[in-house]
N, C-alpha and C positions, 0 to 999 in steps of 0.2 A: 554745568558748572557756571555760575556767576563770574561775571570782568571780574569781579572784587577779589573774589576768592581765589582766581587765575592767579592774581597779581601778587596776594600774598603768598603762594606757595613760590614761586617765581622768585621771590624777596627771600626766602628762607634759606632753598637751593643756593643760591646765588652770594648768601654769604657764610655759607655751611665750610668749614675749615676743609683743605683739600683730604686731607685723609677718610673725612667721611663719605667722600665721594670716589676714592683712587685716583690715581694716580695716571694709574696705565703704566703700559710697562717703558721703562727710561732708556732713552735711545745710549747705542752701545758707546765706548770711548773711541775717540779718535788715536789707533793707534801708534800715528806720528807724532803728538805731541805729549800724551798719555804719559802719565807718573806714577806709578800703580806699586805694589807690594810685590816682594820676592816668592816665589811658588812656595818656598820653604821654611820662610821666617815673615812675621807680619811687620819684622823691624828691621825690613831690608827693603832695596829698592829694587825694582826689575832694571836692568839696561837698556834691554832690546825687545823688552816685551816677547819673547821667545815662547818660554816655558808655559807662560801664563796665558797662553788661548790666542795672543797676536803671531801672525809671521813677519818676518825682520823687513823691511822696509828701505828701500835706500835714500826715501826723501824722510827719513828721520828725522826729528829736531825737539828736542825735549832739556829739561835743565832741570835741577834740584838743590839748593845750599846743606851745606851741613848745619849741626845743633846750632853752632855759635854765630851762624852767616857769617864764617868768614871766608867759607871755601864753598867755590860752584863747583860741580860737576858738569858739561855741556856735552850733549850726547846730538853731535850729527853724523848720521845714518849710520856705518859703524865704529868712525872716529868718537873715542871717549878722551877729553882733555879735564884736566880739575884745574884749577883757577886758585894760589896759597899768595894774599897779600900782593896782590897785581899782576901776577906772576903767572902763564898757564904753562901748564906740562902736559905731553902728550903722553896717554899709556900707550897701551898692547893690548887693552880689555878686548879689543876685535877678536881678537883668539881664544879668549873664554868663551865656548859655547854657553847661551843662556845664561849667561854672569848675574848675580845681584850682589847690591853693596850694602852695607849697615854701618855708621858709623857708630863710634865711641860714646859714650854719653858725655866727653870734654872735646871731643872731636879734633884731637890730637890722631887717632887712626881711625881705622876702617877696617872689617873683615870684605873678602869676597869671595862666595861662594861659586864654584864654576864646576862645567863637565867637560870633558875632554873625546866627548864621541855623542853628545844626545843627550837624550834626556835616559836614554839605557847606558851612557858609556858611564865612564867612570866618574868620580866627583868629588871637589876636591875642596879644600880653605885656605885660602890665602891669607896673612892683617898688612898689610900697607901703614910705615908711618909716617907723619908727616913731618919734615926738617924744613934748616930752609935754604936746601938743595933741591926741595921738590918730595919727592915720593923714594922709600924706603921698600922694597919688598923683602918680607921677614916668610923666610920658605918652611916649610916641613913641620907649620906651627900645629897639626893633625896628626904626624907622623906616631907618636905614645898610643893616641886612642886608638890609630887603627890598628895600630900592635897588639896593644892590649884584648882589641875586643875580638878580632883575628884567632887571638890565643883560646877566648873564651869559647868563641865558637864550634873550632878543634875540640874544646874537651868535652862538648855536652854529647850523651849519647842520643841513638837516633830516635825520632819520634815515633812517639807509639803507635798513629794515625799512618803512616808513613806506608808504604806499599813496599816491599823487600827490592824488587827487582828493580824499582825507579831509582829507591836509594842509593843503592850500588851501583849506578849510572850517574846517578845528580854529582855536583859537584861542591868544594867548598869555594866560595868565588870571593875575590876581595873585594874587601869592605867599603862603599863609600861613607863620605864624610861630608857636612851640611853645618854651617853655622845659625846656632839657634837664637841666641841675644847674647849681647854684655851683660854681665852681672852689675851694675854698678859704679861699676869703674872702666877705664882702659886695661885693666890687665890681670881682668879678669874674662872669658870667656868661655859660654853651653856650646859644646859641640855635640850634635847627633852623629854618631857611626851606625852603619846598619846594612844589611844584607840586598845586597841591587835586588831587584823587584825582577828578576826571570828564573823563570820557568825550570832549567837543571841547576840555580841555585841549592842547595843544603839550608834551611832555614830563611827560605824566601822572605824579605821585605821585616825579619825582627831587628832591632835594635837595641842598644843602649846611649845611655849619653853622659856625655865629659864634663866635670868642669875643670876650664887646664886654663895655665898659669901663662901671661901672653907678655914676653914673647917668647919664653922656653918652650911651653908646649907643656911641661910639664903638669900629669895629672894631679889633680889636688883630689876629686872627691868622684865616684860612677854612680850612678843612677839606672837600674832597670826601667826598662817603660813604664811600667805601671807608677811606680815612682816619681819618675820625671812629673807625667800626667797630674801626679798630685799637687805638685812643687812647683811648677811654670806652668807659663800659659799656654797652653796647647796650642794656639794658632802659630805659635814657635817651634814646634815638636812636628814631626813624623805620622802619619797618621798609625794609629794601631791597628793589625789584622788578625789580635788575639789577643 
């Protein structure tokens, strides 16, 4: 091969857009300062990096504003403070196992998703509002849907696929509960309820989901999976195992 010709294909390469060439694969996130997405909602934030493939860290240090930048969130190692008009307050989020948060689309609240044993214990939704006392916890804002879908559970009969003798051993297990996005507003909220993902569950890993009224709780409209799947965006939803 000729200099000349060396030179051109050299020249070619060399200003070939990187995708034509790759990339290679991208070094992973640093999970101490990492600001990543909720396991559960693509419109939530991780805390602690937990759920989402990181283990917890104690030189943590990460930070995030809400919608309107007027409130931080400052997350060092398992101290979580939020920062309202100069102002910081300390939560308790350290005892949310795996927490994430989603604010409001006016960023007047926040839901937060937690489990209280693992990523197998139970799980739960908080909305936090914000005054300007600081932070507001509005409790049991889940409580309808898991009722409701608990109830629903109980009445279906057993599946056809279903082994006799496992059935009658499996159990009916309570339901967790997972925040999926705001509709829109503050007070409106998708909650997914759904069947914990083990093994002597009764209808392992099915689900429905909520739209409930924040901060009653109160349902306004349910959606089957299949449903849902049509209607939001699935990186918000549950995955489906049927």
């Amino acid at each position: 091969m000729s200099s000349s010709k060396f030179l051109w294909i050299f020249a070619v390469l060399l200003f070939l857009p990187s995708w034509c060439l790759g990339e290679g694969p991208k070094p992973k996130p640093d999970p101490l300062t990492y600001v990543g997405r909720g396991a559960w909602s693509s419109e939530s934030i991780s805390l602690f990096n937990e759920f989402g493939g990181f283990g917890w860290n104690s030189k943590r240090e990460a930070s995030f504003h809400s919608p309107d930048h007027k409130k931080l969130v400052r997350i060092h190692s398992q101290k979580v403070t939020i920062s309202i008009e100069g102002k910081e307050y300390i939560t308790d989020f350290w005892t949310r196992s795996s927490a994430e948060l989603g604010w409001a689309p006016d960023s007047s609240r926040f839901f937060l998703t937690w489990t209280d044993g693992g990523e197998t214990g139970e799980w739960h939704v908080d909305v936090y509002d914000i005054t300007s006392h600081g932070l507001k916890r509005i409790k049991s804002v889940d409580s309808a849907s898991k009722k409701d879908f608990d109830h629903f559970v109980r009445s279906r009969p057993r599946r056809p696929e279903s082994v006799e003798p496992f059935w009658d051993t499996d159990l009916y297990c309570s339901p967790n509960a997972v925040a999926s996005q705001w509709l829109g507003s503050a007070t409106e909220l998708l909650i997914s309820v759904l069947v914990p993902n083990v093994g002597d569950c009764r209808y392992s890993s099915e689900f429905s989901v909520y739209r409930v009224e924040v901060p009653s709780g109160r349902i306004l409209q349910r959606y089957t999976a299949e449903q849902a799947y049509k209607q939001f965006n699935r990186d918000n939803l549950p995955l489906r195992t049927n």
